[in-house]
N, C-alpha and C positions, 0 to 999 in steps of 0.2 A: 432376466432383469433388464430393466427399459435404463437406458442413459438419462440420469438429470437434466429437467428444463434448465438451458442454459440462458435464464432471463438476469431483471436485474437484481432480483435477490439473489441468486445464484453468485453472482461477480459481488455484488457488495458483504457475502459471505465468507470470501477467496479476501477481498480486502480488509474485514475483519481481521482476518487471520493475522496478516500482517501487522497489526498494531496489537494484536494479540498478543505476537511477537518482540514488541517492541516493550508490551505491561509488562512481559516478565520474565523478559531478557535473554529472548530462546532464541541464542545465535542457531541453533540447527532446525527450528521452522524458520529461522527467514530463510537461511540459505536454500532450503526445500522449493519456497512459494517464490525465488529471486530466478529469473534466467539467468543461463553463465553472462548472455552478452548484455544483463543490465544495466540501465542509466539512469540516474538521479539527477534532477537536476534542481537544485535551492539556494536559499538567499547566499549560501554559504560558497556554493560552485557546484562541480561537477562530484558525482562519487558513482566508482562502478559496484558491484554485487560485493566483491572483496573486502570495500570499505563500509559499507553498510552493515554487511555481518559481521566485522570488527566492531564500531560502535553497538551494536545491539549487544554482541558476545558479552560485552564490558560491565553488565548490569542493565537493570528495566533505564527507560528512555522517555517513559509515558507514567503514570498512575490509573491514570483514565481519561476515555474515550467519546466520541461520539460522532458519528456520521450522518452530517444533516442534507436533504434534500438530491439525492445521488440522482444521477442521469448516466444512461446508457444506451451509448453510438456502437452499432456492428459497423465494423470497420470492411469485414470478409468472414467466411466459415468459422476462419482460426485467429482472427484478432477481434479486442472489443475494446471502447473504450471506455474506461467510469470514471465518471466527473463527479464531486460532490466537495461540499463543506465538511472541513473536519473541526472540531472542537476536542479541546484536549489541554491537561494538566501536566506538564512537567516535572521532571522527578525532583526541580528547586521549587514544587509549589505556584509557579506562573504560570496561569491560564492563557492559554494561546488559541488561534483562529485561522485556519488558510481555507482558499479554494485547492486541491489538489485534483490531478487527472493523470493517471492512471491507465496501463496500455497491458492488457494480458495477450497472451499468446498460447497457442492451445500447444503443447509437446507430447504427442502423442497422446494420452489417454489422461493426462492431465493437463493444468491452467498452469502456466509462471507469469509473471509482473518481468515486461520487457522496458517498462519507464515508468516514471512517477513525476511528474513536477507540481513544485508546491508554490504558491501565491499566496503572501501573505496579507491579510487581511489589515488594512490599514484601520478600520477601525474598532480592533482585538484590543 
């Protein structure tokens, strides 16, 4: 069995995941696709993997999704990074907009999200 092309559908699939995570409210896939030593960093401040999988744990976070235009920087063998616009519904019904970037890290024989920062779209 041949290892997956790790291109940029490959990372924007891994990123999927995460708001995947976030639709329906699966604290135990984020925590899966979160490094221990993660960093978030939003309009809101800092949040490490801990805090992240407490908000997610709490109920969906999202209704739906959509990730527009992604770009992808190899950083090294084992880092990458994805850049793209997110689009996305709120579990209050508000439509929201950020540029987000996004740093995985390869752990052995799988991907984790070692950062995320979100940029919000001023004109959302």
């Amino acid at each position: 069995m041949s290892a997956p092309k790790e291109d940029l559908g490959f990372f924007v699939d891994l990123e999927s995941q995460v708001w995947e995570a976030l639709r329906r409210g699966d604290g135990r896939a984020d925590a899966r696709l979160l490094a221990d030593n993660f960093l978030g960093v939003y309009e809101s401040g800092f949040a490490a993997k801990a805090e992240h999988v407490a908000l997610v744990s709490k109920g969906p976070t999202v209704t739906e999704f959509e990730l527009v235009t992604p770009r992808l920087m190899r950083l090294s063998p084992v880092l990458a990074l994805l850049a793209y616009e997110a689009r996305w519904r709120g579990r209050n019904g508000n439509s929201r907009a950020a540029y987000i970037t996004s740093i995985w890290q390869r752990d052995g024989e799988a991907w984790r999200n070692i950062f995320s920062q979100d940029t919000e779209r001023s004109d959302a």
